[in-house]
N, C-alpha and C positions, 0 to 999 in steps of 0.2 A: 536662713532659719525662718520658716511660717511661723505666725501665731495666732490664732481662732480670739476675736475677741466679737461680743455682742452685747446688743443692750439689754441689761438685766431691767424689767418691765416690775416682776413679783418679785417677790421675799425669793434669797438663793436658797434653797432647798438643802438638805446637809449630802455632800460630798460633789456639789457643783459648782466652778466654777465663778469664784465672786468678779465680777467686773465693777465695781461702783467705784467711781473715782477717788474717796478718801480712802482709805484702810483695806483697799484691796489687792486682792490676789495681782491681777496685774502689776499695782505698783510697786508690789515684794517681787514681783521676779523683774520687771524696771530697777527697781535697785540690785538686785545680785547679776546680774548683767552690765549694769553701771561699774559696781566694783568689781568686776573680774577684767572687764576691760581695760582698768583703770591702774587697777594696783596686781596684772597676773605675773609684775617679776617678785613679787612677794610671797607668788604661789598658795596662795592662803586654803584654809582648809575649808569643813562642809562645816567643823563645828566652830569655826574663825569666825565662819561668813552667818552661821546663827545666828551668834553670841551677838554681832553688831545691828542685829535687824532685831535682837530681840524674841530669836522663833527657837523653835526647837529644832532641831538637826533632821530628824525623822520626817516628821511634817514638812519640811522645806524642799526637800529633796524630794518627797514624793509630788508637792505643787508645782516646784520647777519641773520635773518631767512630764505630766501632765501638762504644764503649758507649754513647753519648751521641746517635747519630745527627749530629750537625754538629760543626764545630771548635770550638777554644776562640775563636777568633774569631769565629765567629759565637753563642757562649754568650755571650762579651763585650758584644758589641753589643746581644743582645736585653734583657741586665739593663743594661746603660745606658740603651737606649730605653726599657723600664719605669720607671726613674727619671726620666726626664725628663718623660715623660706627666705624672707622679705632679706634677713639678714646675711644670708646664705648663698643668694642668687643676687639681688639689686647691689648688696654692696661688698659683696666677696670677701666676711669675715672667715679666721679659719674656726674649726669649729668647737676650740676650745673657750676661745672667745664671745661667738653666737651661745654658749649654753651660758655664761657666767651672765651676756647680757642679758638672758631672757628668766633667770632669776633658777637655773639648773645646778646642779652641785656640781656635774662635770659633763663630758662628753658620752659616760655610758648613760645617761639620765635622757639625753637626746638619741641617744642611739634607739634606746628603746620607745621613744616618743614618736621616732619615723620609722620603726619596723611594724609598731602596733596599728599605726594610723595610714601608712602609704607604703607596706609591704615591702619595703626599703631602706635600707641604711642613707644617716643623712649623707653620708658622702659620696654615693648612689644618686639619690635626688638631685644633690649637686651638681654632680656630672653628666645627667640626663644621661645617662648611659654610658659616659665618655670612662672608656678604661676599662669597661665589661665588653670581655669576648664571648661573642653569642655562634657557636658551630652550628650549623644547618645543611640541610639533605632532605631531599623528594626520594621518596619509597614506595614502592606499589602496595597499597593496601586492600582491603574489602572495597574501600569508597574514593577508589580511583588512585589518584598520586596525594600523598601525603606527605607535608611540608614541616619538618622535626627541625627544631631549634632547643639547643640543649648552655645551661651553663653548668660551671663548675659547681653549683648544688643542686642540678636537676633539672628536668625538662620544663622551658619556661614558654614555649610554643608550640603548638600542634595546629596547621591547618589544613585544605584539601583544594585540590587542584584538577582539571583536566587536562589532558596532553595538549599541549600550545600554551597552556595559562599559569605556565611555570612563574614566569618574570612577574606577571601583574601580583601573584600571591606572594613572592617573597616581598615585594615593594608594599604590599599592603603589612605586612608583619613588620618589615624592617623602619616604617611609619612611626610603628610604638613607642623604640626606642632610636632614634635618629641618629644619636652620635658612639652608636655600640661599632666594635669591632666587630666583622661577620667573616668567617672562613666557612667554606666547603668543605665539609669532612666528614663523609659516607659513615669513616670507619666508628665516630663519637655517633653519630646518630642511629645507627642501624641495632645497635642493642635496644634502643628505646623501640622502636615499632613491634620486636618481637613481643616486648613486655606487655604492651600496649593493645594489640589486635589478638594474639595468642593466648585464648583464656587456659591453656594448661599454666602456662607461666603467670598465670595471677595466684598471688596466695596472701594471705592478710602479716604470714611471717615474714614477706617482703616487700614490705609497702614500698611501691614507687615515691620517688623524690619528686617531687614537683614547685612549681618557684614563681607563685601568685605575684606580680607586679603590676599595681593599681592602686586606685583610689583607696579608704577606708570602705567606702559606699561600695563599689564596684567589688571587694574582697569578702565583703561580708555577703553579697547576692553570689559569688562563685562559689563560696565556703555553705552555703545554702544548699546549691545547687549538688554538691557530693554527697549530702546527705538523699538524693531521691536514691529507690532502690532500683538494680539493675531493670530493666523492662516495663519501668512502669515510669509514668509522667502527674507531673501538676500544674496548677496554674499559677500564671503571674502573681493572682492573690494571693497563691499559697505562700511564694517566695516570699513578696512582702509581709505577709503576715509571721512566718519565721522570723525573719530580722527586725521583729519589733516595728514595723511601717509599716503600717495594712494601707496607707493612703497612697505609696510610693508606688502605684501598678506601673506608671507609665517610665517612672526611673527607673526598676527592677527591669523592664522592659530593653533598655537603652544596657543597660550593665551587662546584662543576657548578652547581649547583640555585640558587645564589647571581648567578649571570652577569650581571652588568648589563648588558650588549652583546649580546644574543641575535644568532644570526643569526650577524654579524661576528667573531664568538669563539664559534665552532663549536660550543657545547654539546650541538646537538640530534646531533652525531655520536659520542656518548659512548653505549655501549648496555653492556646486563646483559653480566655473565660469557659466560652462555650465547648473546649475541648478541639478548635480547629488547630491545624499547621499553620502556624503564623511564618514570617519572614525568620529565612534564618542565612545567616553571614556566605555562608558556602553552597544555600541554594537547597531550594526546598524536598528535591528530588532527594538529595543526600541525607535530609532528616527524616523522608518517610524509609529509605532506605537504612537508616541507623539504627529504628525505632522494629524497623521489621525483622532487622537482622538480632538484636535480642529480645524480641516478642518469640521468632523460633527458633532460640537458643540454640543458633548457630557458632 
């Protein structure tokens, strides 16, 4: 987490930023950061953490974001889901125990803590993939051989290949998730390309399934990214400036280039400031070729 601090020279101005070391703004989010850290299997609330500093709920919440970029509730959550991983992975509690330690009512309280924040159930994180069967098949597409990885709620890969470069792209996808089960299985994957390249087969009455697995960061720049409309593109700024981080251009960047879902979660419509083709995961030919393919609504 950043935080912008400077030295106040003049009187602070009304809605800037007090830094002065007694009774300021810093040192109230110094404290609510203090006690979240401190006391978050207490879980404490926004009008807890007022009531003890003495501020108003409204007011704090809008200062802490303002400094802090997010609420105290979502500071909250990201240092209890760190301890849980912590709890999860370094000391392999199971995970009804990991929620009582980290101050949860049960395990749907964490389930929903690691599906909001890391697009996964925490028993999913836990197992880095181990016990998820991911089916996979190369199909001829518009944009050469297309690499369809599908799980049992939906297509959680799309990537794109050239004749010989089968192996390098599945190893790059099967990277993501290291300890997944992978079979070959034409017959799972071959409904998903028709859906997918076949714009008769698109209709809003059949939304395709799809199975975002990433970061917080990384899900909120793909969930960005479905929002551009078909044939048209934006820029880095734009992303970041949707998800609330106008300053993230160079993370929004790195997230873009991350896309497991090529194709189906727009990436190739993500371009430079200046409106160039920047780098894109499967090669730049294929994004001016994505880009032209539904500029002439083909």
């Amino acid at each position: 987490m950043n935080m912008l601090s400077k030295v106040a020279l003049d009187p602070v101005p009304e809605g800037a930023i007090d830094v002065t070391p007694q009774g300021s703004d810093y040192e109230t989010v110094r404290r609510v950061i203090e006690m979240i850290t401190l006391e978050y299997r207490d879980q404490p609330s926004l009008e807890a953490i007022a009531a003890e500093l003495g501020q108003s709920p409204t007011q704090l919440q809008k200062l802490f974001i303002r400094w802090a970029g997010l609420s105290p509730k979502a500071f909250l959550q990201a240092v209890t889901l760190d301890h849980a991983k912590r709890l999860l992975g370094q000391e392999g509690l199971p995970l009804l125990e990991t929620s009582y330690e980290i101050g949860l009512s049960g395990p749907g309280r964490l389930h929903d803590l690691f599906v909001t924040h890391e697009a996964m159930s925490p028993g999913e994180w836990k197992a880095r993939g181990s016990g998820l069967t991911i089916r996979y098949g190369f199909h001829v597409c518009p944009f050469g051989l297309a690499l369809v990885m599908v799980t049992d709620r939906g297509l959680a890969g799309l990537a794109f290949a050239d004749p010989g470069e089968e192996r390098a792209a599945l190893e790059d996808m099967m990277g993501r998730w290291r300890n997944a089960h992978y079979v070959e299985d034409l017959e799972a994957t071959a409904p998903y390309v028709g859906r997918v390249f076949e714009r008769e087969k698109w209709s809003a009455d059949r939304p395709l399934n799809i199975v975002l697995i990433g970061t917080d960061f990384q899900v909120k720049v793909w969930q960005s990214l479905l929002k551009i409309p078909f044939g048209k593109a934006v820029t880095y700024s734009d992303v970041a400036c949707d998800i609330g981080n106008p300053a993230a251009n160079r993370a929004v960047g790195a997230a873009v280039g991350a896309n497991p879902i090529s194709f189906v979660v727009p990436c190739h419509r993500a371009v430079a400031k200046n409106g160039a083709l920047t780098g894109y995961h499967w090669g730049l030919t294929r994004k001016r070729a994505m880009l032209g393919w539904e500029q002439g609504g083909a």
